[in-house]
C-alpha positions in Angstrom: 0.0 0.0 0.0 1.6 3.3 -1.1 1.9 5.7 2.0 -1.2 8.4 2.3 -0.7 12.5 3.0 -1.0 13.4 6.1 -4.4 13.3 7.7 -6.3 16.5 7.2 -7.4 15.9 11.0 -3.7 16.0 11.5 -2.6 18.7 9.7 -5.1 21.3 11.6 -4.8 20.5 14.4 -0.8 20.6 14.2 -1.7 24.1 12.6 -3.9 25.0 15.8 -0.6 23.7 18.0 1.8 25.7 15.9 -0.2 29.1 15.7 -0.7 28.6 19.4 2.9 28.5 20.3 3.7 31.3 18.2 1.9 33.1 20.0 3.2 32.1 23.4 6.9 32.7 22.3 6.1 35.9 20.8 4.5 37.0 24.4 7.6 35.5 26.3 9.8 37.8 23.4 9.1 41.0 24.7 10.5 42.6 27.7 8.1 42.4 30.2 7.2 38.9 29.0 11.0 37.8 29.2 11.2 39.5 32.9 8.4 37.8 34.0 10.2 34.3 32.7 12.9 35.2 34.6 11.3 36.3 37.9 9.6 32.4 37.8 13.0 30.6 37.1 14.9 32.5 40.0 12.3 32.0 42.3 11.8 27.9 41.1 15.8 28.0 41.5 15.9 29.4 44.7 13.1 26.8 45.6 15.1 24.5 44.9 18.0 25.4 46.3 20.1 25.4 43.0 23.0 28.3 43.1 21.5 30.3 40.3 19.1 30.1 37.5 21.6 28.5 34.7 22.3 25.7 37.1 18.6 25.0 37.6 17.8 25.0 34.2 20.7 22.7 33.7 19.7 20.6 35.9 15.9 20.3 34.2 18.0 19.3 31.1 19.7 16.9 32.7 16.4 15.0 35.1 15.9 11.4 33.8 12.5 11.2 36.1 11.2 14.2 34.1 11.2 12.4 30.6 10.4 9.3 32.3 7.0 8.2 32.0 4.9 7.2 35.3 5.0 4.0 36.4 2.5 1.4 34.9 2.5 3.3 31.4 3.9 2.6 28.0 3.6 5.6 25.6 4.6 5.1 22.6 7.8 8.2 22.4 7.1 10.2 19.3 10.4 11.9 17.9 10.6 15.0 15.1 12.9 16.7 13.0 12.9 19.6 10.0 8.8 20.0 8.8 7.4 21.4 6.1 6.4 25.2 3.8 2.8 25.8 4.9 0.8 28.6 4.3 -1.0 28.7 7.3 1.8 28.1 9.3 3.3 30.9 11.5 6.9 32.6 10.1 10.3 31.4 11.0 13.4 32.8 11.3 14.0 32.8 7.8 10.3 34.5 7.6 8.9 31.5 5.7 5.9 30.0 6.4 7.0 26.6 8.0 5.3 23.6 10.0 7.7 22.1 12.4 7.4 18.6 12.7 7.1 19.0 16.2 3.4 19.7 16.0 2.3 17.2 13.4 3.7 14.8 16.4 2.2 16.0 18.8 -1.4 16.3 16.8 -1.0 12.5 16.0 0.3 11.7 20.2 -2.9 13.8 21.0 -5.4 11.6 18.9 -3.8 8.5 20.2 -4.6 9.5 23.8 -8.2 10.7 22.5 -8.6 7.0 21.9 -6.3 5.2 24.1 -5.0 7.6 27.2 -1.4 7.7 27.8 -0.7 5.8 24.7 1.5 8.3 23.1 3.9 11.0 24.2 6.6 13.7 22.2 9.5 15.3 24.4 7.9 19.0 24.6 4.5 16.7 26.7 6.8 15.3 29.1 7.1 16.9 32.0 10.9 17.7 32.0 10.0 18.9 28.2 6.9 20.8 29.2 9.1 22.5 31.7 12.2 23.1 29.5 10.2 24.9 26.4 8.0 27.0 29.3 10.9 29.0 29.5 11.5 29.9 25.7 15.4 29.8 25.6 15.2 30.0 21.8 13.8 33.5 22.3 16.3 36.1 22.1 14.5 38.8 24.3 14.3 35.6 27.3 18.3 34.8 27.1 18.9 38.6 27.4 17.3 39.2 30.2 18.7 35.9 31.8 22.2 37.9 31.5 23.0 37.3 27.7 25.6 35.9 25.3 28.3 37.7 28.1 27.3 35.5 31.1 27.1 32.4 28.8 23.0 32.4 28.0 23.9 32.0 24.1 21.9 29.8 21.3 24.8 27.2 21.6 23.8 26.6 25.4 20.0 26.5 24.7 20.3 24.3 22.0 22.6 22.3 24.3 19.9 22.1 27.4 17.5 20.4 24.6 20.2 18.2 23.4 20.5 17.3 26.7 16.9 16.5 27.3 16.5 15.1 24.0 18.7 12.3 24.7 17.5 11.3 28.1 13.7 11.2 26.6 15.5 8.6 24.0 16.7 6.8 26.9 13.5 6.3 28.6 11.6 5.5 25.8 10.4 1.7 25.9 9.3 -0.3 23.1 8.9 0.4 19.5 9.1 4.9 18.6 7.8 7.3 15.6 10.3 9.1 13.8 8.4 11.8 12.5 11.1 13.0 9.2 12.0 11.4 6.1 15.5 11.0 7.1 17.9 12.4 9.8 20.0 15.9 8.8 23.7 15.5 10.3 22.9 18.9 12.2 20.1 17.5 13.7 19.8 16.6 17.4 17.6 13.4 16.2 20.5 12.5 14.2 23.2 13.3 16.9 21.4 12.6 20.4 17.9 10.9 20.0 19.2 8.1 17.2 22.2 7.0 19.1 20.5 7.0 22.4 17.4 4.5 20.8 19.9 2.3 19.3 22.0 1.4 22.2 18.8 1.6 24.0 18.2 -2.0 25.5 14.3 -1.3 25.7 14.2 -0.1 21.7 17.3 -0.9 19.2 17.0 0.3 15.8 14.5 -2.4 14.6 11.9 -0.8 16.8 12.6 2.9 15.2 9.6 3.7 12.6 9.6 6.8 10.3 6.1 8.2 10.0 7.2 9.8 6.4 8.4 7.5 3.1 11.6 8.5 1.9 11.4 11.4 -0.1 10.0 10.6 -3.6 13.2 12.0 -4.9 15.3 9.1 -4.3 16.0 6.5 -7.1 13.4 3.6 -6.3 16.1 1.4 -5.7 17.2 3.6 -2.5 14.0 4.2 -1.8 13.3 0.3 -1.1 17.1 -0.2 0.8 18.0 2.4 2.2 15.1 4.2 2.7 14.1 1.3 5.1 13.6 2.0 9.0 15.9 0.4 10.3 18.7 2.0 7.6 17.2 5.3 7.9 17.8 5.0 11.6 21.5 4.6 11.5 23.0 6.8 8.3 22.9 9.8 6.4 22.4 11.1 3.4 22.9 14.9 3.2 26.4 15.6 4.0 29.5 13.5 2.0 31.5 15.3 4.0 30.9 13.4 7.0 30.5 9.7 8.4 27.9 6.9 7.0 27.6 9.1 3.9 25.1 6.9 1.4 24.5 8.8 -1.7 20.9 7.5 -2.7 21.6 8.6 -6.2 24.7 7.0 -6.9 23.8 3.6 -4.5 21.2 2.6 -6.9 23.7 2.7 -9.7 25.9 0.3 -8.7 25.8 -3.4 -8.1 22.8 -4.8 -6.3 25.1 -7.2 -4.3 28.1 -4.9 -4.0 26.0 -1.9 -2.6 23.7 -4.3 -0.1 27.3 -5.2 1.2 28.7 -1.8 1.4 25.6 -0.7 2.7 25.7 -3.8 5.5 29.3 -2.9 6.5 28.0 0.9 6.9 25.7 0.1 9.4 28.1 -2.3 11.3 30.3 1.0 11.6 27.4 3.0 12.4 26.5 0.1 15.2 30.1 0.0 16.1 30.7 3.6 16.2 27.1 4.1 18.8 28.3 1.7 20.9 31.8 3.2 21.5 30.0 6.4 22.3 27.3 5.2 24.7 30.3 3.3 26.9 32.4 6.7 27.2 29.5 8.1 28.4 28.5 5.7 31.1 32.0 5.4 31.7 31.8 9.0 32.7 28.4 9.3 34.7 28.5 9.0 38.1 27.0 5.6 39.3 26.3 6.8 43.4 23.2 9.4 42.7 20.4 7.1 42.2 18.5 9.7 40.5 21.1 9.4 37.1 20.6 5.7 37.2 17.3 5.0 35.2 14.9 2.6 36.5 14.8 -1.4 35.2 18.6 -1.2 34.5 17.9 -5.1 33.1 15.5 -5.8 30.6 14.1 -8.9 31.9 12.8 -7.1 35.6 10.9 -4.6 33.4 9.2 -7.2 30.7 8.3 -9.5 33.9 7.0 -6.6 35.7 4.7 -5.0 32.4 1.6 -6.7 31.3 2.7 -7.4 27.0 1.6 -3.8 25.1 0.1 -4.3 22.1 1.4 -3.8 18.8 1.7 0.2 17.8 -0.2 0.9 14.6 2.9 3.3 13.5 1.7 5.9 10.9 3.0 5.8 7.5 2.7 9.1 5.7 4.0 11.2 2.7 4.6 14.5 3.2 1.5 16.1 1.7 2.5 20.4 1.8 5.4 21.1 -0.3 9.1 20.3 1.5 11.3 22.9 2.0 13.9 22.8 -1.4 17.7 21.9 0.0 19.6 22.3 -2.9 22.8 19.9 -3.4 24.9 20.4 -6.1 27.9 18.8 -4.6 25.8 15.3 -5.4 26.2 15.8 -9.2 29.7 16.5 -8.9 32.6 14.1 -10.1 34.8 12.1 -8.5 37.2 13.8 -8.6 35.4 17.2 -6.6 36.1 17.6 -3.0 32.5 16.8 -1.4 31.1 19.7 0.3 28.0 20.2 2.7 25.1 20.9 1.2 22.7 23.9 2.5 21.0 23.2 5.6 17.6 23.0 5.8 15.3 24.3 8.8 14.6 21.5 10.9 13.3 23.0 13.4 14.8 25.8 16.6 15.6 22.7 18.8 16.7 21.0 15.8 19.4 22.7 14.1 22.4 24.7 15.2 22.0 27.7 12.5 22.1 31.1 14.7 18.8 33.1 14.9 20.7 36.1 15.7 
């Protein structure tokens, strides 16, 4: 069955979500709505009896327990990236019309609770995320009047609080996820954090990582049907040659069935390889003594014997039905011989990508 658009249910009420939190970051953007931000956050620091504000918001970043869901649920985790042109859509910071992802997950998570509570879940529902994009530290007017780019309050360190989070949601997430992007941009934090974080996941691996969206329709049909597979999509890339587990869909289906199945195999056993190096340096480098760092169910086995079996998760399949955002990529077309350069990056999103707003 080819894959449908995107439900026109779906689609307004992701508008609704979208226009609405436009709205709410535009309010937290000006200077009495920044202030008033930062008036909460010093008093919830002092409440807590964090040092200062940055350290509590840190330390929201950083809370396992607040992307974990509650005990005796099993959401399914919904993950996003980039989005789409949409008229209706409020303006980004290129002053295009554009849908983030973000609320075409959330629209799907909320109909899924609508039928079956607590079924479904994104980061920004959690109650770490809820918390963390409350205080609107993509918004320029809110990191000034937390003290600036001087006392360290820059894009780099917000985007780095939601890499933060975004990992630790991928680490608590059980069971099979929805991707919702066609494929993962190297600048992205699902590429960099969420991915590596499901794969080495003992509750998830990358067999039970689903893309809502197809491939793109621009990709040979060859790639399309290999590497535009879940489980491939899940571990490389394919918008920058200038960087690791490079596939270039147009020149993969080219080449020899065998030969490039193989190549393609060995890629992923880097990938694999690669994720796994990466996820021991880090809990080589967590503290083991605060109990709060140390998720809960450390062994797969306690937490199957102590869940009732979840049902299968009816993992929507959808092509992209508004018009994507163009990323043009000549360097693809260019010979062997041409040094591969990155291609333009695409908006995927303000907790997505690391392109300045400024």
């Amino acid at each position: 069955m080819s894959p449908q658009p995107i439900p026109r249910y779906i689609e307004r009420l992701a508008l609704k979500l979208a226009n609405q939190e436009a709205e709410e970051a535009q309010k937290a953007n000006t200077r009495d709505g920044s202030r008033a931000i930062v008036r909460r956050l010093t008093a919830e620091a002092e409440a807590g009896g964090f040092a200062s504000v940055r350290e509590y918001i840190e330390s929201v970043a950083k809370d396992r327990e607040g992307v974990t869901p509650p005990k005796g649920t099993s959401p399914t985790s919904a993950f996003w990236s980039h989005g789409v042109q949409h008229d209706d859509a409020p303006l980004n910071w290129r002053e295009e019309h554009f849908l983030d992802n973000r609320y075409v997950a959330e629209a799907w998570a909320r109909t899924q609770n609508k039928k079956n509570p607590g079924s479904a879940q994104t980061l920004e529902t959690t109650a770490g995320g809820r918390r963390l994009n409350e205080m609107y530290l993509f918004e320029n007017g809110v990191r000034k009047a937390l003290g600036g780019d001087e006392e360290g309050f820059t894009y780099e360190w917000a985007r780095g609080c939601w890499a933060n989070i975004s990992e630790n949601y991928a680490a608590a997430a059980r069971g099979q996820v929805v991707v919702f992007a066609e494929s993962a941009h190297t600048r992205s934090i699902l590429y960099n954090q969420e991915l590596p974080a499901l794969h080495t996941n003992p509750y998830v691996g990358v067999d039970n990582v689903k893309f809502a969206y197809a491939p793109s329709k621009q990709w040979p049909e060859a790639s399309r049907n290999e590497v535009g597979t879940h489980q491939i999509r899940a571990q490389v890339q394919v918008d920058d040659p200038t960087l690791p587990h490079y596939v270039d869909v147009a020149a993969y289906a080219k080449q020899d069935p065998v030969a490039r199945k193989e190549s393609l195999a060995a890629e992923c056993a880097s990938v694999t390889a690669d994720r796994k190096e990466r996820a021991a340096a880090k809990a080589a480098a967590t503290p083991t003594t605060n109990e709060a760092e140390v998720p809960e169910a450390e062994t797969p086995a306690v937490e199957s014997s102590a869940q009732p079996p979840q049902p299968p998760t009816r993992v929507p399949v959808w092509q992209v039905g508004f018009k994507p955002v163009p990323v043009k990529n000549e360097a693809r077309a260019a010979t062997s011989t041409t040094t591969p350069t990155a291609p333009q990056i695409p908006d995927l999103g303000k907790q997505a990508t690391g392109t300045g707003l400024e």
